[in-house]
N, C-alpha and C positions, 0 to 999 in steps of 0.2 A: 705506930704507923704514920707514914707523913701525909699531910694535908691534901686535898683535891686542890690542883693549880687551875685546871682549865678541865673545862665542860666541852662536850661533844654532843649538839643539839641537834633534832630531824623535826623540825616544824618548831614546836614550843617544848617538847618535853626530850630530858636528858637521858641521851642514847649510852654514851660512856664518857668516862673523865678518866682523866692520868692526874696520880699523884704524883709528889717530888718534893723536893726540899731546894730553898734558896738564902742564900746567905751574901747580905753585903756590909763589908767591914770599910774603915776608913785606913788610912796608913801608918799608924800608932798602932795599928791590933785588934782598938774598939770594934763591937758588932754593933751596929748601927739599923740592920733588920734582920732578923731570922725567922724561916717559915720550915718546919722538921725539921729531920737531923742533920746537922751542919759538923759532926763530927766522924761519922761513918767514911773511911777512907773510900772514894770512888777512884776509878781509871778517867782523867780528865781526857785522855785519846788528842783527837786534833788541837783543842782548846788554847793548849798552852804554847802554840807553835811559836808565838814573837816573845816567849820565856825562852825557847829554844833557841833562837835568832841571836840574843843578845852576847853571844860572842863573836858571831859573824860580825857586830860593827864592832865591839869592844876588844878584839884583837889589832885591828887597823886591817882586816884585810878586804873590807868593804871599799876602805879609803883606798889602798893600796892597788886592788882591782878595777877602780871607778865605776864600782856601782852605781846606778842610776836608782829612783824613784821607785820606780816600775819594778826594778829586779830587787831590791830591798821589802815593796812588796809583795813580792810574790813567792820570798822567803818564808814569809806567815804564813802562808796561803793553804786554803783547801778547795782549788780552785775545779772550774768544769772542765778544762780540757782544753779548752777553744784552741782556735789555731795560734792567736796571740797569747796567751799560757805558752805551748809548747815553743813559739820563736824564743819569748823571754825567756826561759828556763835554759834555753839549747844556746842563748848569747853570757847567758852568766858560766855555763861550762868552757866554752872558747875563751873566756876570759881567764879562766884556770888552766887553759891549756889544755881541758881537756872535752868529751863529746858523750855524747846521748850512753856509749857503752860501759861510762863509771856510773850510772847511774846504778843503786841497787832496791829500787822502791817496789818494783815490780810494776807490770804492761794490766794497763786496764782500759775498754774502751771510753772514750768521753762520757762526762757525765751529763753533759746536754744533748739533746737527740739530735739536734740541727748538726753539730758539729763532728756528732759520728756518724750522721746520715749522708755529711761530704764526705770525709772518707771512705766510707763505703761507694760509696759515686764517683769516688777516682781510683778506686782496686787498692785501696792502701790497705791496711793493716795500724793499729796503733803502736806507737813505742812509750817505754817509759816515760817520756817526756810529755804524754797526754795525762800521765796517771795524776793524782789530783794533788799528790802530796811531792812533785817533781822538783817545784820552787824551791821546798823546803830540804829537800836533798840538796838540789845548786849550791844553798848556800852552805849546806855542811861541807860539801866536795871545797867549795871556794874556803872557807875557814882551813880544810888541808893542807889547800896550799899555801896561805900563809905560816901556818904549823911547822909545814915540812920546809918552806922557803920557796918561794919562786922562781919560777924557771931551773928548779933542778931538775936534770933528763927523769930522774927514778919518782918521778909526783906519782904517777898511776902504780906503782906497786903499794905504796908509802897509803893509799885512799882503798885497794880492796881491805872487804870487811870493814868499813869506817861505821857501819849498823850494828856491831857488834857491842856489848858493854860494855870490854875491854880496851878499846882501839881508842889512841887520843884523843881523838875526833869527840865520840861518843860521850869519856870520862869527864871533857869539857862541856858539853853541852849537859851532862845530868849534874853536874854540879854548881852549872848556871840554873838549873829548875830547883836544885837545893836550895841554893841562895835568898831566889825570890820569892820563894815559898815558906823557907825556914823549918821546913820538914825534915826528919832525918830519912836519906830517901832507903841509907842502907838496911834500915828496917820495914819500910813500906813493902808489901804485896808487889810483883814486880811481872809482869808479861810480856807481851811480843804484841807491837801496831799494828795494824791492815800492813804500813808499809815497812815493816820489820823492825824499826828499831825499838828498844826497850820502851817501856809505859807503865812509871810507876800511878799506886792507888793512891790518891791523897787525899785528906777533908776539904769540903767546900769551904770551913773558914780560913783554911792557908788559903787553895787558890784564890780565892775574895781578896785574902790580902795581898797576896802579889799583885794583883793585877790594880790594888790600890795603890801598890807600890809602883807599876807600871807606871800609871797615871799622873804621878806626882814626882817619882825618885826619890820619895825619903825610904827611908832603910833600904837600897841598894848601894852597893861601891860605886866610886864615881863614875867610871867606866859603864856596868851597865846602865844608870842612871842615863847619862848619855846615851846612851844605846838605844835605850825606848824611848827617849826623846824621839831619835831621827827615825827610828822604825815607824811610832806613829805616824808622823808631819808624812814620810814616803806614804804611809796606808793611806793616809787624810787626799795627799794627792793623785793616788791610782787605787781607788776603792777598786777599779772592774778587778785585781791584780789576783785578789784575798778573796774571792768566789767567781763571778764571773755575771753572765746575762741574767736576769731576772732573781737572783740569788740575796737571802737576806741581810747577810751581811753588807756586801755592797751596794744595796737600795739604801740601808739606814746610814752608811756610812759614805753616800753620794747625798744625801739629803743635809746630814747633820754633823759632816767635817768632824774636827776634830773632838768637839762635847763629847763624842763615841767613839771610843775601838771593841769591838765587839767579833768575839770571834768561835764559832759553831765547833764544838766536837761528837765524833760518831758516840750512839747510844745517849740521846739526850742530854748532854752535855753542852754550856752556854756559860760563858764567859765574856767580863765587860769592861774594861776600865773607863771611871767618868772624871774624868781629868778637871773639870772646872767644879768638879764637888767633892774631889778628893777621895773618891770611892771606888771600888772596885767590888764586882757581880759575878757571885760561880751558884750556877744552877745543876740541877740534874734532876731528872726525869726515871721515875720508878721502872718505867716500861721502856726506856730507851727510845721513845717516841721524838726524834728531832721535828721530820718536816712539820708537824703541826705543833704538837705542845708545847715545844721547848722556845720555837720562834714566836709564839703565843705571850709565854710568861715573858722571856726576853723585853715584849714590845712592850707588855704593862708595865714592867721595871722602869723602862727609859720614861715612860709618858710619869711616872710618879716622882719622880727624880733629879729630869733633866730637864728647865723652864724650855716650853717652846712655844713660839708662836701659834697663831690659829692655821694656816699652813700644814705649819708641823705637825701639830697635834690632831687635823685631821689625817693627814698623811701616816700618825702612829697608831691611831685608833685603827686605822685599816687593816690592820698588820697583828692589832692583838685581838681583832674582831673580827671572826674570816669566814667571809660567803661561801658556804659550798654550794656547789650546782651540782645535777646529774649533768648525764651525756647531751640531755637538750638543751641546755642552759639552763633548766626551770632552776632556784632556788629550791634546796632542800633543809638547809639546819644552816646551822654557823658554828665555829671555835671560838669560845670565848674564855678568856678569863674570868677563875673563880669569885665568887663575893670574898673570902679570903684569903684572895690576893689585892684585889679592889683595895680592901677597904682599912688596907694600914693604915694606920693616923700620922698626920702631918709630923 
């Protein structure tokens, strides 16, 4: 059974806690921490979105298309919706030539209230382009077109079905999660994402290592090495891109630049690359509990890990130490990190 990460407090005594298991490897392979099973194939879901991406620059068709900052980040992205989401997302499609109706991720409304409380306030209706995982379509759409060649009349035949596990699109991108993961994926457990495309099962200590790999570019090809270079530096420069208003990836990733690319997948699922330690972080959550325990252990990760200032470090403590309130504002309990998470040794 894996370990309790984080406590769930109502005054002084412990209401509930979520298990999970965490594992951070360096870019050689070594395990450097382990907390439970680190070998149990999980579904990493959104997590490995800029594992996904690295053919979108490593083809040249980022280059090719002039992607901006912004729309490279927002190819990671599991973002909220906002109106600035959906412009980005809908200006990386016209750049391919093509509009909101290749999308194939499916229509969902925002995931921040403010920004589906305006569209309902001007009679609209959400399109694909709100749905959270939109970026990350643009960019597979835009890898098509490179694929297929640019500006040929037949792109949007050449892009339906690109969610498929068949379609070139697709084969390149799961063989870019093969790569940096070192997983053989054609035997992994294999399903269907929120936003349809395939989602293999992998261990926490591959993902760990990818993302160490991420962080560093040893054992990647030059190419993607490259590729998560500028994927980051874009993340590092448009944190809002990769979540959105008060979201925690881009709070920790507006605070702590590049030290962090950290990135949130559904059912408790947290991933990290720490570039200036060589390390790379794949968590998962027993209960699939993201908003609280997973950005929980996340934030004790970075605070044990990543040197920060007193700034920082209260700024992180916030984040793995979290005040609940009722509906009056009284304080009622906090989320905290387990004592054995605490209390790994230097």
């Amino acid at each position: 059974m894996n370990p309790t990460l984080v406590n769930v407090l109502r005054g002084a005594a412990v209401e509930s806690t979520h298990c999970g298991a965490l594992a951070v490897l360096d870019a050689d392979g070594a395990v450097r921490w382990q907390l439970g099973d680190i070998e149990r194939p999980i579904f990493p879901r959104s997590a490995v979105k800029v594992l996904q991406a690295l053919p979108l620059v490593a083809s040249g068709a980022a280059d090719s298309l002039g992607l901006t900052d912004e729309e490279l980040a927002i190819a990671c992205a599991s973002h909220n919706g906002e109106a600035l989401h959906a412009r980005t997302a809908a200006a990386m499609l016209a750049k391919a030539g093509l509009d909101v109706s290749a999308l194939e991720c499916g229509t969902h409304w925002p995931y921040l209230d403010t920004a589906a409380h305006a569209l309902a306030r001007e009679g609209r209706e959400p399109t694909a382009l709100n749905n959270n995982c939109s970026g990350k379509h643009a960019g597979f759409l835009c890898l098509a077109c490179a694929m297929h060649g640019h500006g040929k009349p037949d792109l949007q035949r050449f892009t339906v079905g690109y969610v498929t596990p068949d379609h070139p699109v697709m084969r390149e991108v799961t063989a870019a999660l093969q790569a940096a993961t070192g997983y053989d994926l054609s035997v992994a457990p294999r399903g269907v994402d929120g936003c349809s495309i395939p989602t293999f099962a992998i261990p926490l200590r591959h993902l760990a290592h990818a993302f160490a790999r991420v962080g560093s570019g040893i054992g990647l090809s030059a190419g993607h090495a490259r590729a998560a270079k500028r994927l980051r530096a874009a993340v590092a420069k448009a944190p809002f891109m990769v979540a959105g208003t008060g979201r925690f990836d881009t709070r920790v990733m507006e605070r702590l630049g590049e030290r962090v690319f950290c990135k949130v997948g559904a059912e408790g699922v947290f991933c990290a690359a720490l570039p200036e330690q060589g390390l790379g972080v794949a968590i998962k959550i027993d209960d699939g509990n993201n908003a609280r325990a997973a950005e929980v252990v996340m934030a004790a990760v970075i605070e044990a890990l990543v040197p920060l200032d007193d700034g920082e470090a209260t700024f992180m403590r916030g984040l793995s130490e979290v005040r609940l309130s009722n509906w009056n504002g009284v304080e009622v309990g906090r989320l905290v990190a387990s004592s054995t998470l605490r209390n790994r040794s230097a």
